[in-house]
N, C-alpha and C positions, 0 to 999 in steps of 0.2 A: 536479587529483587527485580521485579517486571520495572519498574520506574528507568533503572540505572542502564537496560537493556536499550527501552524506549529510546533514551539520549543517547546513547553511545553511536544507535542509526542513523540518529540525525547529523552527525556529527561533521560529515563529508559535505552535507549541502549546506551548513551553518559558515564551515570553512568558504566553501564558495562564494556564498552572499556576502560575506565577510571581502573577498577579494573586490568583488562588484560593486561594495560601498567604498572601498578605497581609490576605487579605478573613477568613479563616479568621483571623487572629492579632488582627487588629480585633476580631473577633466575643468571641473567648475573653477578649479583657482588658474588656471591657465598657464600656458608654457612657460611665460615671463618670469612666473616666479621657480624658482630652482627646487623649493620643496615640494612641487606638482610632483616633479620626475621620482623623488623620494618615491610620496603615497602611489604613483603607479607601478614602481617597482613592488612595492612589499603588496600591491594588491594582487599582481600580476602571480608574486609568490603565494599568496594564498589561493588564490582560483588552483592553480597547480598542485598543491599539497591536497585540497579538497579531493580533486582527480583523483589524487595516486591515494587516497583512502579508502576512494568509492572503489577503484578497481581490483586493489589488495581485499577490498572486503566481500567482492567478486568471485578472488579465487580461491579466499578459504572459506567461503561459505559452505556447509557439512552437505553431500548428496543426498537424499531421502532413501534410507533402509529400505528392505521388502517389509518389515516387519509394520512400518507406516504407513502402508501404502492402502489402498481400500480392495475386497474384493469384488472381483467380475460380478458378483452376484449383489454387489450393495447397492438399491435405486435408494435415489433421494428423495426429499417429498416432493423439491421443488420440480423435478425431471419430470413427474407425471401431471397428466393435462387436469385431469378432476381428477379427485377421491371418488369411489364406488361408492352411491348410497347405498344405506340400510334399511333392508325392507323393514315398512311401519305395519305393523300388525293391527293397528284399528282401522287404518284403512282398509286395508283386506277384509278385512270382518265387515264393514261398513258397505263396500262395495258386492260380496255376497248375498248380504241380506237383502238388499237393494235391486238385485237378480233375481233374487228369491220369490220379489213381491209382483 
């Protein structure tokens, strides 16, 4: 399923902010107290773990086949500057007869 995909990506940066909110809760309760060093430990671990997720998922990311790839000849719509109009045919008529008179 696309949902189960979605999360699984976020999963590294979830880790991280995860570490960042524990570093942050370290910080706030101050050195004084002994469970600071606790919550900066295990934040320090999570920021860490986030990393080696994001980089593992780095290097087994699949390479893009030829078979995906697009060909030399495909333009996109957005690459061109305008679309060519189509000639309107009552104007043409419109503007002949109008020579005409």
């Amino acid at each position: 399923m696309r949902l189960f995909t979605i999360i699984f990506e976020r999963l590294p940066i979830v880790w991280f902010l995860l570490g960042l909110l524990f570093n942050a809760v370290g910080l706030y309760l101050g050195f004084e107290y002994s469970l600071a060093f606790g919550y900066m430990i295990v934040g320090w671990f999570c920021c860490a773990y986030g990393l080696v997720l994001f980089v593992t998922r780095l290097l087994e990311r699949p390479t893009t086949s030829a078979a995906t790839r697009l060909s030399p000849n495909f333009i996109s719509a957005g690459s061109t500057g305008i679309m060519p109009a189509t000639p309107n045919v009552e104007n043409e008529q419109a503007t002949k007869q109008s020579d005409a008179e």
